[in-house]
C-alpha positions in Angstrom: 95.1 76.3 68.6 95.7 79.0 71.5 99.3 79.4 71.8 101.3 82.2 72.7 105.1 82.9 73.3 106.7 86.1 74.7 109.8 87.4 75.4 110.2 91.3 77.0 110.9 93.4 80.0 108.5 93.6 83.2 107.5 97.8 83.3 107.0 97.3 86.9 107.3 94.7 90.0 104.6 92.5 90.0 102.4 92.2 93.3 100.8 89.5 94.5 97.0 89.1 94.7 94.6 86.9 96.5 91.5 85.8 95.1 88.0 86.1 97.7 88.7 81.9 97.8 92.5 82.8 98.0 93.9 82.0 95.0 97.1 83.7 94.5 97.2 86.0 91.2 99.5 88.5 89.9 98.8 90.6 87.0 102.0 92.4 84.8 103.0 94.0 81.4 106.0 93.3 79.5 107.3 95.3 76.8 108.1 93.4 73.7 110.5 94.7 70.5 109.2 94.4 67.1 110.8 95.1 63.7 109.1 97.0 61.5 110.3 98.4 57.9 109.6 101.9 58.1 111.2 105.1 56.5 114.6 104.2 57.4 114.0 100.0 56.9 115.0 98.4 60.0 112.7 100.4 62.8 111.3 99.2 66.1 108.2 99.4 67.8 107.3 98.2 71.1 104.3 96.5 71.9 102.5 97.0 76.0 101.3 93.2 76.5 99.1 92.3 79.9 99.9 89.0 81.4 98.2 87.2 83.9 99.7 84.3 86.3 97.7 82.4 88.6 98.5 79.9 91.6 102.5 78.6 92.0 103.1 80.3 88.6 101.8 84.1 90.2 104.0 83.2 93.5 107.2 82.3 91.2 107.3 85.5 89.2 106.4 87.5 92.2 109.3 85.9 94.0 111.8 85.7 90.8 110.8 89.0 88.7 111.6 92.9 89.1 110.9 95.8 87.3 113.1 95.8 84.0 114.1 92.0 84.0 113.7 90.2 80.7 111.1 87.4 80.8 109.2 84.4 78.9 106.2 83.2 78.8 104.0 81.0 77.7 100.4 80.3 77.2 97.2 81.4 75.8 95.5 84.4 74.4 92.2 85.8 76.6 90.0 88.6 75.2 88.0 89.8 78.5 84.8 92.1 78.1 84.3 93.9 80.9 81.8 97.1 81.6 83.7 100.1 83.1 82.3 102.3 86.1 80.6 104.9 83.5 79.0 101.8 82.4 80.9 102.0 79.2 81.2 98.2 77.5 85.3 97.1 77.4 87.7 94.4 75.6 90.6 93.6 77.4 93.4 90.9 75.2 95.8 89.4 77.9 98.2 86.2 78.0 97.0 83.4 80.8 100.7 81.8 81.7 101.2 78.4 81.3 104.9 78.7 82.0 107.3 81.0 83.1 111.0 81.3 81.7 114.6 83.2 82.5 116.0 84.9 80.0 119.0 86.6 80.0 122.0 86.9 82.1 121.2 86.5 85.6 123.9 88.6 87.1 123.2 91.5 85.4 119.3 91.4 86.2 118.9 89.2 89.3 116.4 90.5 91.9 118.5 93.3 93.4 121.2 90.5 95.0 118.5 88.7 96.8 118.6 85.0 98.1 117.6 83.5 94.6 118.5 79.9 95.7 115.5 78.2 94.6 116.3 79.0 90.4 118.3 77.8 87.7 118.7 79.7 84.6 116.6 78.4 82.1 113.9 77.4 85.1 110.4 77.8 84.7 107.0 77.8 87.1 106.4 74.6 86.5 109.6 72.7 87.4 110.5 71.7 83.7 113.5 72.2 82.5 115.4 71.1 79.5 113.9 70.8 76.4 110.3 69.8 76.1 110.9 66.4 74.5 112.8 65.4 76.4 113.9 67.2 79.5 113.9 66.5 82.9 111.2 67.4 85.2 111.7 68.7 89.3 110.0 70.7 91.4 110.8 74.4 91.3 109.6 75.2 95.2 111.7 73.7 98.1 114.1 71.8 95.0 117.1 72.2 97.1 119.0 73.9 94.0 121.7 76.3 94.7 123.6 79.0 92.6 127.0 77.5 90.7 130.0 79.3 90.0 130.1 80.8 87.1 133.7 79.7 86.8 134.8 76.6 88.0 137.8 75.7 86.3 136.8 72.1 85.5 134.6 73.0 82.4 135.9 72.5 78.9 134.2 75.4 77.0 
């Protein structure tokens, strides 16, 4: 089994890409948190993780995701070898996205107050949302959902 989850912070806006066929891509690192004991016990390191997105999912992060946002993903582990331009043989380990998650408050790391319309907290690139066993499924592009109050009055918690 393949299966990877991450949560972290984009280091930098991601940028769209075309493919020669034009296939949209975006490629993006995410700094991830991890507790380590070390001299003083409780210590943290951060670990630099390359994530690739392809397609709808590439366009929705592009369109959703700035520099210093907190993130999720989803999907599977990809070692690449590669040959550099010295000719020098290369192994590159990256995450392939299946899906795409909010995290966090969205107030306080929105995309720099623009039109964000077409989200919901909790959303992801491939219109699920909900649980996984059970949640309800809608298309994230063109979905017609709009941005809520966050206080409406009418709410009992």
């Amino acid at each position: 089994m393949n299966r990877v989850i991450l949560m972290g912070r984009l280091t930098r806006d991601p940028e769209l890409r075309h493919t020669q066929s034009g296939t949209p891509v975006t490629s993006f690192t995410i700094a991830v948190d991890r507790a380590f004991s070390g001299k003083d016990g409780n210590e943290k390191q951060t670990d630099f993780i390359d994530i690739v997105s392809w397609k709808q999912t590439a366009e929705f992060v592009v369109k959703y995701f700035t520099k210093g946002q907190l993130i999720a993903v989803e999907g599977r582990l990809q070692i690449r070898d590669w040959t550099d331009k010295d000719g020098n043989k290369r192994r590159n380990a990256e995450v392939v996205t299946e899906q795409v998650h909010f995290t966090g408050d969205r107030g306080k790391s929105g995309n720099n107050g623009e039109n964000r319309s077409d989200s919901l907290t909790g959303g992801s690139a491939n219109g699920t949302f909900g649980n996984a066993n059970g949640g309800y499924t809608s298309p994230v592009q063109g979905s017609g959902f709009s941005d809520i109050a966050d206080d409406d009055g009418d709410l009992p918690f």
